[in-house]
N, CA and C atoms of all chains as a GROMACS GRO file, in nm:
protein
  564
    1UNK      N    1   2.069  -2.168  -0.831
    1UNK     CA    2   2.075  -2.035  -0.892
    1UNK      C    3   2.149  -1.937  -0.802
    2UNK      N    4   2.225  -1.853  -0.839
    2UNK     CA    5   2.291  -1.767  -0.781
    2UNK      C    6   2.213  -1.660  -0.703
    3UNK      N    7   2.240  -1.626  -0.601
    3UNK     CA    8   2.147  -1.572  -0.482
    3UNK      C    9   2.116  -1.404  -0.540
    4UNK      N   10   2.190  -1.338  -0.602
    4UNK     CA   11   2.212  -1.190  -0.659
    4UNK      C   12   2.075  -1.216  -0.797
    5UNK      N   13   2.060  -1.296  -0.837
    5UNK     CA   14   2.020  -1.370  -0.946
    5UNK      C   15   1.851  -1.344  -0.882
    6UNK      N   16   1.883  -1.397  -0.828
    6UNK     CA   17   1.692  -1.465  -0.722
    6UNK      C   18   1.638  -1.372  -0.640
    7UNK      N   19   1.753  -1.273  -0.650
    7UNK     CA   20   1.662  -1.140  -0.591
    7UNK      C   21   1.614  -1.026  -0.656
    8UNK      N   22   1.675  -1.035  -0.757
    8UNK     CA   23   1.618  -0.923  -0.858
    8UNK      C   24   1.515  -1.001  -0.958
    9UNK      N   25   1.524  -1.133  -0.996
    9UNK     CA   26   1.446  -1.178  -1.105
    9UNK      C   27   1.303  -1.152  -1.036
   10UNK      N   28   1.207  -1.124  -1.131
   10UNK     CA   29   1.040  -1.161  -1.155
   10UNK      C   30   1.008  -1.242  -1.150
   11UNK      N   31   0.959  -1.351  -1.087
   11UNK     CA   32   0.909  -1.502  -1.090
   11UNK      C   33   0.783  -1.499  -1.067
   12UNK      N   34   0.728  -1.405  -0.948
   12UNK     CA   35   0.606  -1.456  -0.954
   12UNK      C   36   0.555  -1.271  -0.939
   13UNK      N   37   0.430  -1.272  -0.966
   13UNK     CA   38   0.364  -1.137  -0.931
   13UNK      C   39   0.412  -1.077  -0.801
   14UNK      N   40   0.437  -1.096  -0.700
   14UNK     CA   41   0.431  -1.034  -0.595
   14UNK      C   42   0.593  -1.037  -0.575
   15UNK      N   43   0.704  -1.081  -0.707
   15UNK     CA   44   0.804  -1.020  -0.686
   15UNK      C   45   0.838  -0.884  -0.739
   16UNK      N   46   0.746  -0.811  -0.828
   16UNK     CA   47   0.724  -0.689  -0.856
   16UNK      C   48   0.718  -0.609  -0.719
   17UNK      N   49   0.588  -0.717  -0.627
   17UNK     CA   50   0.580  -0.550  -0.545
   17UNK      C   51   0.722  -0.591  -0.455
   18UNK      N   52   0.764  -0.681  -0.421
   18UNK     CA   53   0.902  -0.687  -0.358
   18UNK      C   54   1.004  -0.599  -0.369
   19UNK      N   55   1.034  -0.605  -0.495
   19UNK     CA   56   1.128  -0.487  -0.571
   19UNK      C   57   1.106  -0.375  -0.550
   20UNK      N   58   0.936  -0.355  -0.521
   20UNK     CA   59   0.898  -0.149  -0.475
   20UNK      C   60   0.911  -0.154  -0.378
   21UNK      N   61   0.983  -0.265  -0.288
   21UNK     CA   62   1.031  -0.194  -0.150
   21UNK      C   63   1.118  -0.088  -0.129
   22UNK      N   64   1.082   0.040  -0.031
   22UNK     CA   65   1.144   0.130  -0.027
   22UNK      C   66   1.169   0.224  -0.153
   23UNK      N   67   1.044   0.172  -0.254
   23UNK     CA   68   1.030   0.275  -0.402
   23UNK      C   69   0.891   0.327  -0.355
   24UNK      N   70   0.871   0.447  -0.486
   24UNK     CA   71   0.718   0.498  -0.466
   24UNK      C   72   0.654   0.439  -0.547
   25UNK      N   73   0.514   0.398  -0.537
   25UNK     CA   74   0.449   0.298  -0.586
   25UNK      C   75   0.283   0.363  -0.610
   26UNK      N   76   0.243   0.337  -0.683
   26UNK     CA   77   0.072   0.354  -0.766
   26UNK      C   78   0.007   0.289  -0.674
   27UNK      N   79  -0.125   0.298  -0.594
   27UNK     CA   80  -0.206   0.202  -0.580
   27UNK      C   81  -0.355   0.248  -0.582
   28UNK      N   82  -0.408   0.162  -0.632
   28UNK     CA   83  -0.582   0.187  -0.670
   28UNK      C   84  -0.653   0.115  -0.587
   29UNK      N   85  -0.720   0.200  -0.532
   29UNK     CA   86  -0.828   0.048  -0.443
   29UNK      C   87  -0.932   0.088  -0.432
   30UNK      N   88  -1.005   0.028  -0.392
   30UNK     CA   89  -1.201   0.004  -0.440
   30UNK      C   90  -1.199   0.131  -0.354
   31UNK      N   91  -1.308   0.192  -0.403
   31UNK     CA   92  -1.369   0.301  -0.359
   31UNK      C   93  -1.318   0.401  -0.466
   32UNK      N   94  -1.305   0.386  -0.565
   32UNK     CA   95  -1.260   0.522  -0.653
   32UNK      C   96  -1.097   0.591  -0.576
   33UNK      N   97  -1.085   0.492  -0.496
   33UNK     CA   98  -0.949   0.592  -0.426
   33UNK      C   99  -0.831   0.556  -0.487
   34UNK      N  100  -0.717   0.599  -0.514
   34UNK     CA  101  -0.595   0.578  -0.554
   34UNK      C  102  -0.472   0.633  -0.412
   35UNK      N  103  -0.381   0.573  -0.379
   35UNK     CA  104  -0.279   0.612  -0.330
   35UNK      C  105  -0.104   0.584  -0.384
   36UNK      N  106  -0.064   0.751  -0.367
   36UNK     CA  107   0.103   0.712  -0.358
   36UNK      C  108   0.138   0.749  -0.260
   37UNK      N  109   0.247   0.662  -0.236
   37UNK     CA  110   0.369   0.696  -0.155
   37UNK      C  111   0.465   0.588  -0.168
   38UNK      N  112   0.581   0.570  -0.054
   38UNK     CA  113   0.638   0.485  -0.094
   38UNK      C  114   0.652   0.316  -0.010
   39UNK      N  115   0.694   0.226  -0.055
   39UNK     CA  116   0.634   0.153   0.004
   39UNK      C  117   0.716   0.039   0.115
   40UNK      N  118   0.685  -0.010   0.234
   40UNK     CA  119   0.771  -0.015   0.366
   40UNK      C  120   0.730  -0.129   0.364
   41UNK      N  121   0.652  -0.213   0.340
   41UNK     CA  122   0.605  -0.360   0.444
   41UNK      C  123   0.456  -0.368   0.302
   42UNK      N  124   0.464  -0.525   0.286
   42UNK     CA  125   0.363  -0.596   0.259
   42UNK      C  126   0.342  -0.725   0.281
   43UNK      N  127   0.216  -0.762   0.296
   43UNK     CA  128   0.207  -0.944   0.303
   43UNK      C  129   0.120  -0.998   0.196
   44UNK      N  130   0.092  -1.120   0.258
   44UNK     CA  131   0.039  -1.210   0.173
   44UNK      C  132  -0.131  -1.109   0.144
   45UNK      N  133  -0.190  -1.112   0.224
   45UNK     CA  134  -0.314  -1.001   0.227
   45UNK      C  135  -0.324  -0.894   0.116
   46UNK      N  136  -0.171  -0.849   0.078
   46UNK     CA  137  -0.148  -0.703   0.040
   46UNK      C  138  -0.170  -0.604   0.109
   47UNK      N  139  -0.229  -0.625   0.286
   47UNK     CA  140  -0.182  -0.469   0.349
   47UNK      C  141  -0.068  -0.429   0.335
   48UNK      N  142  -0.051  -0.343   0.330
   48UNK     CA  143   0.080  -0.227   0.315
   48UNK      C  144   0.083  -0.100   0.429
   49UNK      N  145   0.202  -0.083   0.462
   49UNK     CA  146   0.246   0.012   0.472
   49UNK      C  147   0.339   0.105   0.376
   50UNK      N  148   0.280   0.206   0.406
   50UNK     CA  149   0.343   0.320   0.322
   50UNK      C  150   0.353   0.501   0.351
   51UNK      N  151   0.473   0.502   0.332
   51UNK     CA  152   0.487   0.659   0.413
   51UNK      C  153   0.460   0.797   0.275
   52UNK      N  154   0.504   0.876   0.343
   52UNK     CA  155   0.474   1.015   0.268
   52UNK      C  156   0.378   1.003   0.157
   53UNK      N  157   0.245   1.014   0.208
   53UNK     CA  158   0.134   0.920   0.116
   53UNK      C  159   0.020   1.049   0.036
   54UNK      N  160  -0.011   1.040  -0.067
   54UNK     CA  161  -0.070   1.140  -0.092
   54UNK      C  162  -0.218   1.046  -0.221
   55UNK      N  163  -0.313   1.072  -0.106
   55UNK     CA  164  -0.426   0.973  -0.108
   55UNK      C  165  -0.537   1.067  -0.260
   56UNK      N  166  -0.566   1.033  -0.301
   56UNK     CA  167  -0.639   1.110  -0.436
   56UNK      C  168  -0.838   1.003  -0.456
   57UNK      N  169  -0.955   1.061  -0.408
   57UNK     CA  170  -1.042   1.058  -0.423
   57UNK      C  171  -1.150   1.108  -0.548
   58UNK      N  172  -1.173   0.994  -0.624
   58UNK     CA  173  -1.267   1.081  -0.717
   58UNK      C  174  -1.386   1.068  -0.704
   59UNK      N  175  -1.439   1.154  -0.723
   59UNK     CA  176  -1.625   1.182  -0.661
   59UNK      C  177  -1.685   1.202  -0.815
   60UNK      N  178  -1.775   1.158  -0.830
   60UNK     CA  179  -1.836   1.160  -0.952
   60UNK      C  180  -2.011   1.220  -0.878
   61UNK      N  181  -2.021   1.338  -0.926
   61UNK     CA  182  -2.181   1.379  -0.901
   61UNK      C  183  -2.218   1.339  -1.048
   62UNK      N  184  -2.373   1.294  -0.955
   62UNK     CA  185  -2.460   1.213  -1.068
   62UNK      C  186  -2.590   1.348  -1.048
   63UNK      N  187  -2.688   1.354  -1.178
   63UNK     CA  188  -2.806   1.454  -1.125
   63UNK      C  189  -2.892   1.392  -1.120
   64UNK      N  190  -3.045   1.407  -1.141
   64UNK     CA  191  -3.151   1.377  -1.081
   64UNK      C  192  -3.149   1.277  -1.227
   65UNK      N  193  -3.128   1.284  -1.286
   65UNK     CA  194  -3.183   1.210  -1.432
   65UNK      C  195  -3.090   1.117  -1.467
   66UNK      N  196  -2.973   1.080  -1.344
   66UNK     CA  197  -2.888   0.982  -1.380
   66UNK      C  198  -2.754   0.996  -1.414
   67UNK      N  199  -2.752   1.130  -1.512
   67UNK     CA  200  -2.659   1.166  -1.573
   67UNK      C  201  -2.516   1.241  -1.480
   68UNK      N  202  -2.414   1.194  -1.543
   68UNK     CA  203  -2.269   1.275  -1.463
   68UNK      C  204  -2.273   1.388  -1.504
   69UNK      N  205  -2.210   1.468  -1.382
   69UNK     CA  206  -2.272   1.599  -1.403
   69UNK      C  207  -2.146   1.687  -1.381
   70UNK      N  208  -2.054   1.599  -1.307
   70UNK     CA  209  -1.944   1.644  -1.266
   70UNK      C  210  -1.826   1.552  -1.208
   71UNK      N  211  -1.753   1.554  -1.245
   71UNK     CA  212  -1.610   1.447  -1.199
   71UNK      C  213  -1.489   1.519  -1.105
   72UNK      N  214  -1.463   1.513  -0.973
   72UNK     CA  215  -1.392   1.634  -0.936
   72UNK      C  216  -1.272   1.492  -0.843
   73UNK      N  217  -1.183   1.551  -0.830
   73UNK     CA  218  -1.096   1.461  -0.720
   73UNK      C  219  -1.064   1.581  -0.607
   74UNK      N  220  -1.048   1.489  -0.501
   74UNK     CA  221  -0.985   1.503  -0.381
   74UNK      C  222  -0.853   1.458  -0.329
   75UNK      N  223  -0.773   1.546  -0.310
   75UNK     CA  224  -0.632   1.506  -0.286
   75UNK      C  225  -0.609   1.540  -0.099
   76UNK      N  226  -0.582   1.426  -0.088
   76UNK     CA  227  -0.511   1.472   0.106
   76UNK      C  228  -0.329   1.423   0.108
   77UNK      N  229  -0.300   1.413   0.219
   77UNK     CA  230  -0.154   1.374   0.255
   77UNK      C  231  -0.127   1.332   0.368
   78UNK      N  232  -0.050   1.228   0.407
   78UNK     CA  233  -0.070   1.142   0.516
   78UNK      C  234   0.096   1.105   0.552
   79UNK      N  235   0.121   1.105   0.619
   79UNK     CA  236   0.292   1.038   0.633
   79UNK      C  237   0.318   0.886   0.650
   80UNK      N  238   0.226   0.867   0.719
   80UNK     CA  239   0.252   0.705   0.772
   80UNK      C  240   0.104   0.644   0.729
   81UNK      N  241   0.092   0.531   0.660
   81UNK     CA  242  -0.036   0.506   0.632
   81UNK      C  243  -0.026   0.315   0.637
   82UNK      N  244  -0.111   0.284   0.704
   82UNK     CA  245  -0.139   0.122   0.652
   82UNK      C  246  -0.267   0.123   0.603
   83UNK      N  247  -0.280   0.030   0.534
   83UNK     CA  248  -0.363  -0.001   0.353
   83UNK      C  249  -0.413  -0.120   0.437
   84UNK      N  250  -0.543  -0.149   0.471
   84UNK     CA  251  -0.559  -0.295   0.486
   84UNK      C  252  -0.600  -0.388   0.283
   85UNK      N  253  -0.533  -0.454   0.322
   85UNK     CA  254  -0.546  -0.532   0.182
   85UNK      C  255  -0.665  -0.580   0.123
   86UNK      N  256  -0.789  -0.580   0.142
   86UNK     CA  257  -0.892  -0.624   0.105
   86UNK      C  258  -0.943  -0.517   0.035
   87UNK      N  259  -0.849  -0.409  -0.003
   87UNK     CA  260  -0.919  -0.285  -0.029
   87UNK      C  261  -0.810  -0.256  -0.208
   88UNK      N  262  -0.708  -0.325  -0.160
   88UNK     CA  263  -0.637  -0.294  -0.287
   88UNK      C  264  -0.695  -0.356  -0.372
   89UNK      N  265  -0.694  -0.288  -0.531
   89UNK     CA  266  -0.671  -0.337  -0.649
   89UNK      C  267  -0.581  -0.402  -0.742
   90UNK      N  268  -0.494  -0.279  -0.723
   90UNK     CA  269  -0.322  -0.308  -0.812
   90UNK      C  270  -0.239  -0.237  -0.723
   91UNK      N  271  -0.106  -0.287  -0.774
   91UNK     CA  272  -0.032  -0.210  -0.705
   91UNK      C  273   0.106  -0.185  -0.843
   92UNK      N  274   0.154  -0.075  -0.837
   92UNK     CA  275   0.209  -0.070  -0.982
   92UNK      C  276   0.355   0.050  -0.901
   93UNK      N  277   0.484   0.020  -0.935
   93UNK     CA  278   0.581   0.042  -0.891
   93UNK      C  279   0.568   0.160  -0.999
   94UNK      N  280   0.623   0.310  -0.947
   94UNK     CA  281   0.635   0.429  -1.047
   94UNK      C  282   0.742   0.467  -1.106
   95UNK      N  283   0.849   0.408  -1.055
   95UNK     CA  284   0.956   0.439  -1.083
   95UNK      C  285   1.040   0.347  -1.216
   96UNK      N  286   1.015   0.425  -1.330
   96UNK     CA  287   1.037   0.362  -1.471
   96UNK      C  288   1.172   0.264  -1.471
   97UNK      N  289   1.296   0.326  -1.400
   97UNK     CA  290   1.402   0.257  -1.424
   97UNK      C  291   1.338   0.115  -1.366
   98UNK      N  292   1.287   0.029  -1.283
   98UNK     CA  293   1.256  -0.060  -1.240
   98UNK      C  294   1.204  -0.165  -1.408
   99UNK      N  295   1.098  -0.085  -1.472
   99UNK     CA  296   1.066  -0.134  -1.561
   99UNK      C  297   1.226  -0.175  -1.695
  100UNK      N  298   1.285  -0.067  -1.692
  100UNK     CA  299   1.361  -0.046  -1.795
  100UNK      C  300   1.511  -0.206  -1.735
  101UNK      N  301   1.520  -0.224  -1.652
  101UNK     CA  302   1.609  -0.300  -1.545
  101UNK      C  303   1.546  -0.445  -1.620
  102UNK      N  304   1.466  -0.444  -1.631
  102UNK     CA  305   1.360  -0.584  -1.635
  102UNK      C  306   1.365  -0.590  -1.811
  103UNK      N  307   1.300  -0.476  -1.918
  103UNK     CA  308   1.392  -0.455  -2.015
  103UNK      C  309   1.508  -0.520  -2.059
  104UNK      N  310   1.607  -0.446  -2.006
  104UNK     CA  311   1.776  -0.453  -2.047
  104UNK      C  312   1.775  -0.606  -1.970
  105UNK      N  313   1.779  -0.650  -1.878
  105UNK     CA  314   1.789  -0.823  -1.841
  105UNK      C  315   1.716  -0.901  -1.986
  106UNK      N  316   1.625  -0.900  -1.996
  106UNK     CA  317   1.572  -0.937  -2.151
  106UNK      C  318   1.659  -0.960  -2.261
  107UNK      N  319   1.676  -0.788  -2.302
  107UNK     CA  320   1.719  -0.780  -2.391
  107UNK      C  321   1.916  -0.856  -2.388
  108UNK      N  322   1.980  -0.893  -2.267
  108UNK     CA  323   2.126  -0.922  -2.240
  108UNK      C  324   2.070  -1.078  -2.259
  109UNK      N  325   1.964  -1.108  -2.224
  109UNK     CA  326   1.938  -1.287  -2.236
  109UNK      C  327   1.911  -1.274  -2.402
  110UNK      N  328   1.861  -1.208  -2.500
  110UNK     CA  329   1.894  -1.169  -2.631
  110UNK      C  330   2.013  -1.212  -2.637
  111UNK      N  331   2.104  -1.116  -2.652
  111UNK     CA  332   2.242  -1.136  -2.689
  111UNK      C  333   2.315  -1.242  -2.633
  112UNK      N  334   2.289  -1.302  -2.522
  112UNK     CA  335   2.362  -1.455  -2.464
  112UNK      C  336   2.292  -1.569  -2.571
  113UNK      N  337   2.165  -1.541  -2.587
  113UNK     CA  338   2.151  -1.639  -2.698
  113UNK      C  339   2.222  -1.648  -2.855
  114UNK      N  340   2.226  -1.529  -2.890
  114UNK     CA  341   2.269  -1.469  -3.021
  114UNK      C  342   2.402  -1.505  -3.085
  115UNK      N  343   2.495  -1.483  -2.968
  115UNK     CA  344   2.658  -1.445  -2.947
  115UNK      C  345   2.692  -1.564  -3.007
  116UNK      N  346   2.685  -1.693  -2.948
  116UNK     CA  347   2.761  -1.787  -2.964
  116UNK      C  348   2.715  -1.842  -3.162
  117UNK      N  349   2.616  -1.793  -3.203
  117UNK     CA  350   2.523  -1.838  -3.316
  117UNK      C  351   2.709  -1.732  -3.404
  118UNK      N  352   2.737  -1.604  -3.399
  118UNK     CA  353   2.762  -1.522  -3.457
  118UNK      C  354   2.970  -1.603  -3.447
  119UNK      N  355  -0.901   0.900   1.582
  119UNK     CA  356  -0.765   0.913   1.636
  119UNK      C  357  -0.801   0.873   1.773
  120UNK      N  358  -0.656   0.816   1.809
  120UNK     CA  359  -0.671   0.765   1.944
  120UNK      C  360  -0.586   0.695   1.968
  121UNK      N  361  -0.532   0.659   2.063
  121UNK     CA  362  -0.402   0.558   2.123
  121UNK      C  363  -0.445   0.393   2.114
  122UNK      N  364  -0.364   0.334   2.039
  122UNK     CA  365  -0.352   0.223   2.012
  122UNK      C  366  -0.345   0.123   2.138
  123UNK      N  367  -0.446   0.037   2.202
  123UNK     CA  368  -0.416  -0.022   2.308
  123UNK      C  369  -0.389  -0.162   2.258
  124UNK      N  370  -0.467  -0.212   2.155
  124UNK     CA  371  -0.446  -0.343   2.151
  124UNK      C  372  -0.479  -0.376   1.990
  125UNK      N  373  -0.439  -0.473   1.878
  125UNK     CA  374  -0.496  -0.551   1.786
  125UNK      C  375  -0.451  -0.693   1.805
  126UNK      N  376  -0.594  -0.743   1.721
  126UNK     CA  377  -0.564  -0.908   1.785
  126UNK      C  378  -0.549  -0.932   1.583
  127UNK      N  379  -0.578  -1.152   1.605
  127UNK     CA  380  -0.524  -1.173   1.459
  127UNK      C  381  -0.617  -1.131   1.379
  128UNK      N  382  -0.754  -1.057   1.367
  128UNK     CA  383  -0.840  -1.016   1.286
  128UNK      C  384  -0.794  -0.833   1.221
  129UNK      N  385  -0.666  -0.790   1.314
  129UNK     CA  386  -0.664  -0.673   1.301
  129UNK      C  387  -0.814  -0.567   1.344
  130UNK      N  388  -0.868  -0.635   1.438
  130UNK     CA  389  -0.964  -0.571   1.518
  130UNK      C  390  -0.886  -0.472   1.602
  131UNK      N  391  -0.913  -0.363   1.641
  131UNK     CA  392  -0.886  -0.255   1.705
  131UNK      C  393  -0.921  -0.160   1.829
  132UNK      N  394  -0.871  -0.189   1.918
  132UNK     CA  395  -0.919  -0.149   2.042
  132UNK      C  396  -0.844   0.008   2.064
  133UNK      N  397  -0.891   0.108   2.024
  133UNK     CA  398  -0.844   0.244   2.104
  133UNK      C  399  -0.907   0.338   2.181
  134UNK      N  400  -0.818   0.400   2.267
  134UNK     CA  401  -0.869   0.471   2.358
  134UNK      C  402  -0.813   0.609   2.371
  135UNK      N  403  -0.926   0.690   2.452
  135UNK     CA  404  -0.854   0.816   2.433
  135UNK      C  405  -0.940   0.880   2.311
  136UNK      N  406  -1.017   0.855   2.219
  136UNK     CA  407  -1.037   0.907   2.097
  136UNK      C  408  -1.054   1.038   2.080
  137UNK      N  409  -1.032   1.046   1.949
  137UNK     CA  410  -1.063   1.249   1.944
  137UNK      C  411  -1.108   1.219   1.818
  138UNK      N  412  -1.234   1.275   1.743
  138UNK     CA  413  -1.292   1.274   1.624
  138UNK      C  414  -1.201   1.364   1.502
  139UNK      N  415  -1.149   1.304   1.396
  139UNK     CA  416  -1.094   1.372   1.342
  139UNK      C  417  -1.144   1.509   1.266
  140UNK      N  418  -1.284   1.451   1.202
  140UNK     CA  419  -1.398   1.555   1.118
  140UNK      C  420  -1.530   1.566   1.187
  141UNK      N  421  -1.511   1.654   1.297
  141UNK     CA  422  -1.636   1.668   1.379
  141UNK      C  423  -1.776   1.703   1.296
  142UNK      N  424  -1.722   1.766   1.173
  142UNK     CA  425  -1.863   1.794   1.127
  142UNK      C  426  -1.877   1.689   1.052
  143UNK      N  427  -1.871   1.590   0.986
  143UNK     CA  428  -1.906   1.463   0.955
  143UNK      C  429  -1.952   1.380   1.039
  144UNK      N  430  -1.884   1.382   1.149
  144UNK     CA  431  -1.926   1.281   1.253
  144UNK      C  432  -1.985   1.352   1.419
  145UNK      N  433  -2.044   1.406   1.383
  145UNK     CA  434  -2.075   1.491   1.523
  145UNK      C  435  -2.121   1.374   1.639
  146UNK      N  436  -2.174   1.252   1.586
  146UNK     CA  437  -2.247   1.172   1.718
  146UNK      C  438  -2.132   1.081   1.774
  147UNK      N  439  -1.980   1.106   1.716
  147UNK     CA  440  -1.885   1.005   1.768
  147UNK      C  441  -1.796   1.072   1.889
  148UNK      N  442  -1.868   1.236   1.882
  148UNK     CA  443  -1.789   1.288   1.966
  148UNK      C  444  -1.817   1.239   2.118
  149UNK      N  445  -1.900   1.220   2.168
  149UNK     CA  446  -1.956   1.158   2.330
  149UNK      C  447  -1.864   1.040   2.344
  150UNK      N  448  -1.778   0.995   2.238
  150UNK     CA  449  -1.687   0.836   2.258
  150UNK      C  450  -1.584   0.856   2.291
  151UNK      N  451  -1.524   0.807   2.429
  151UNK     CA  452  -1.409   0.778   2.473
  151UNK      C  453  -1.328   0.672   2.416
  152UNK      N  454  -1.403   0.543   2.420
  152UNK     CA  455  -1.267   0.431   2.436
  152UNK      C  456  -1.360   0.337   2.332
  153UNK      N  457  -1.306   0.265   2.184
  153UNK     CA  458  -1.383   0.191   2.112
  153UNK      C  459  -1.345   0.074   2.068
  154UNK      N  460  -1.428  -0.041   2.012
  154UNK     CA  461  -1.366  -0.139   1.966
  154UNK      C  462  -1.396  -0.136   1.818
  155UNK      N  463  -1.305  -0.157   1.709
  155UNK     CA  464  -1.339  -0.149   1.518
  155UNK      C  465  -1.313  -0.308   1.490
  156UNK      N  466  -1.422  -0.330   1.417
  156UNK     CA  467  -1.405  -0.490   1.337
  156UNK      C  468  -1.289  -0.445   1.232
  157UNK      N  469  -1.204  -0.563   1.190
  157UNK     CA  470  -1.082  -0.540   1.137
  157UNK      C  471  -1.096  -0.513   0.988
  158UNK      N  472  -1.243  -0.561   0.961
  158UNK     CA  473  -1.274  -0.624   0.846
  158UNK      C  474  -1.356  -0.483   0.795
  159UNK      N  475  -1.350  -0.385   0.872
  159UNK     CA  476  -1.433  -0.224   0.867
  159UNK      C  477  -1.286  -0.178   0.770
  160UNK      N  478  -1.166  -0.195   0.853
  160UNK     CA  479  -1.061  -0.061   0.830
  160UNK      C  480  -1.058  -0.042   0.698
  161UNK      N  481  -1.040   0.050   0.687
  161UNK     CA  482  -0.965   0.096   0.532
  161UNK      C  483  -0.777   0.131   0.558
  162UNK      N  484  -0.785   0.212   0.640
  162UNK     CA  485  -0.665   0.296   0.681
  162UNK      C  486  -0.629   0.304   0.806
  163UNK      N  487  -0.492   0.227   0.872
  163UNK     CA  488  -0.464   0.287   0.978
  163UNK      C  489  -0.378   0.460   0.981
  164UNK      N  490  -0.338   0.533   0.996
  164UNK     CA  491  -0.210   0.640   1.039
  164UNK      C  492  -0.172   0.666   1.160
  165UNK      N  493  -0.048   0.716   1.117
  165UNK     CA  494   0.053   0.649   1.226
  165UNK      C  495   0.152   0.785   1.230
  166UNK      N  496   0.199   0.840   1.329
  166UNK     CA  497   0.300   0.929   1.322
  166UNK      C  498   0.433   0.826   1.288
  167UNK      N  499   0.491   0.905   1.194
  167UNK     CA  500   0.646   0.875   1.111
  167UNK      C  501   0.771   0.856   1.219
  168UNK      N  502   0.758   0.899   1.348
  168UNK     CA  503   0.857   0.866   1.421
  168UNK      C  504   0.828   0.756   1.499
  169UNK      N  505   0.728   0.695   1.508
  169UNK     CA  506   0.684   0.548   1.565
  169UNK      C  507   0.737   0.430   1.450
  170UNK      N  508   0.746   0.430   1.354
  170UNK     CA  509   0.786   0.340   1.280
  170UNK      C  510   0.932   0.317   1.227
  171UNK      N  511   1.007   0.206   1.228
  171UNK     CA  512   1.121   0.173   1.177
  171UNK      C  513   1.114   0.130   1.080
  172UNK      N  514   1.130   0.208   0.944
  172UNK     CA  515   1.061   0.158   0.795
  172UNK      C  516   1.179   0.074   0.757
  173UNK      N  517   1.295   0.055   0.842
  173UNK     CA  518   1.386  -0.018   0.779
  173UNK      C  519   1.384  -0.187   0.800
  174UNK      N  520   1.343  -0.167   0.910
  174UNK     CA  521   1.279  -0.309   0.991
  174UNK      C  522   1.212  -0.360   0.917
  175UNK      N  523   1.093  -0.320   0.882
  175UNK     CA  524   0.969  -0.364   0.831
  175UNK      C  525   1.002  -0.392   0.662
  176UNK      N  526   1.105  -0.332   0.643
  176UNK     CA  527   1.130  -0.382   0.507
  176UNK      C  528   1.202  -0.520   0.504
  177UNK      N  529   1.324  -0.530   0.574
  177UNK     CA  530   1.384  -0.636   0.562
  177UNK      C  531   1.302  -0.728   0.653
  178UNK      N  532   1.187  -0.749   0.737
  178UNK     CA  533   1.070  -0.852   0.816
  178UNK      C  534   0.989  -0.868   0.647
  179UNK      N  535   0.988  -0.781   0.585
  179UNK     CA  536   0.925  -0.832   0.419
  179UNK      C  537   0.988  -0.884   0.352
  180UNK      N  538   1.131  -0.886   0.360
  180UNK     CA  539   1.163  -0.978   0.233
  180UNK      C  540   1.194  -1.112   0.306
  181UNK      N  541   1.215  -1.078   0.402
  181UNK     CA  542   1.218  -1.224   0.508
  181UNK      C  543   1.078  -1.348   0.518
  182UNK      N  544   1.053  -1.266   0.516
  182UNK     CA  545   0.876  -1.312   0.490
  182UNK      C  546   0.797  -1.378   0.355
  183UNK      N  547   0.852  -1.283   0.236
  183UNK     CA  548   0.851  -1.297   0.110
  183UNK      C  549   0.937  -1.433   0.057
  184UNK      N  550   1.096  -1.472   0.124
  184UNK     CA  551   1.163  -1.560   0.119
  184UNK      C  552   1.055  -1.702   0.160
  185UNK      N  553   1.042  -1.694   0.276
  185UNK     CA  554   1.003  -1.775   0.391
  185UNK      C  555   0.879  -1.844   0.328
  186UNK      N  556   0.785  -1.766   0.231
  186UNK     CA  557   0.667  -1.796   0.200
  186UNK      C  558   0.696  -1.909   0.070
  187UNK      N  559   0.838  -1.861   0.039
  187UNK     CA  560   0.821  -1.920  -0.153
  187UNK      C  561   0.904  -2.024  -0.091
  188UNK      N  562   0.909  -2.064   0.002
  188UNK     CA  563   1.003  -2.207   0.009
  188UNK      C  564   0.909  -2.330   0.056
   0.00000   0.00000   0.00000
C-alpha cells in the first residue's frame, strides 16, 4: 500500500487519536472531568500529553434526601498537562474537517466504484 | 508542585522542593519538603510550556504508533 495512503487511513481505533496529533481534542475521564486542549504525545496506556488545556469539572450537589439539588461546573487552565491514562474515557478529535476528510475518502471510494459501471 | 528529581517504569514520582499548590485544601502537606507519589495515584502531571519540545514528542508518537502495528 502506498505510504501517503497508510497514514491518513483509519484502520484501527487509535488511528483516530494519531491523526489528533497536534489537533485540539475532547477528552472525558472518570471523575466527572472533561479536558481540551491540544494534543502532543500518546501511548499504548492513553497517557497524553497536551498543551493549552482547559480542564472543566462537574460537581453535582446532592441534598439530604438524595435528591440533585444543583449541577454547577468548574473550569481551570493549564498549559502543559500529562493525562495519566487509566483515567481516560474517550478521546474525540474536535476539529470537524478531520471527520469531513474521512467523509469525502468514502464518498471518492463511491465514485471509483460507480465510474467504470457508467 | 515541586522539581522533578526522578520517575521510574511505574511513573512513580519522586519530587523535591515542594510548595502546596491549595494551602487551604491541604493545610497538613505544608510541613513537606521532599515526597515520593505511587504512579498509580496521578491523575495529572503540569509542566511549564518551555520545558517541552511538543514537536519531538509528536513525531516519538507516530514512531511509536508505527513500531507497535508491525
Amino acid at each position: 500500500m502506498d505510504s501517503a495512503e497508510v497514514s491518513t487511513a483509519v484502520n484501527e481505533p487509535l488511528d483516530l487519536v494519531k491523526l489528533s496529533l497536534s489537533e485540539r481534542v475532547f477528552i472525558k475521564l472518570r471523575g466527572d472531568r472533561t479536558v481540551q486542549g491540544v494534543l502532543h504525545a500518546y501511548d499504548a496506556h492513553m497517557n497524553l500529553i497536551l498543551s493549552d488545556v482547559e480542564e472543566t469539572i462537574t460537581l453535582v450537589d446532592v441534598g439530604d434526601d438524595g435528591a440533585v439539588s444543583n449541577v454547577r461546573s468548574v473550569a481551570r487552565n493549564m498549559e502543559m498537562l500529562f493525562v495519566r491514562g487509566d483515567a481516560v474515557i474517550m478521546v474525540r478529535p474536535l476539529l470537524l474537517y478531520l471527520c469531513i476528510s474521512n467523509i469525502m475518502t468514502k464518498i471518492s471510494s463511491c465514485f471509483a466504484q460507480i465510474s467504470p459501471i457508467r | 508542585m515541586g522539581t522533578l528529581k526522578s520517575v521510574d517504569q511505574f511513573l512513580n514520582i519522586r519530587l523535591d522542593n515542594i510548595k502546596v499548590s491549595d494551602p487551604d485544601r491541604f493545610p497538613h502537606m505544608m510541613a513537606i519538603k521532599n515526597c515520593f507519589i505511587r504512579g498509580s495515584v496521578v491523575r495529572y502531571v503540569q509542566m511549564p510550556t518551555g520545558a517541552v519540545d511538543t514537536q519531538l514528542l509528536e513525531d516519538a508518537t507516530r514512531r511509536e504508533a508505527k513500531d507497535n502495528k508491525k
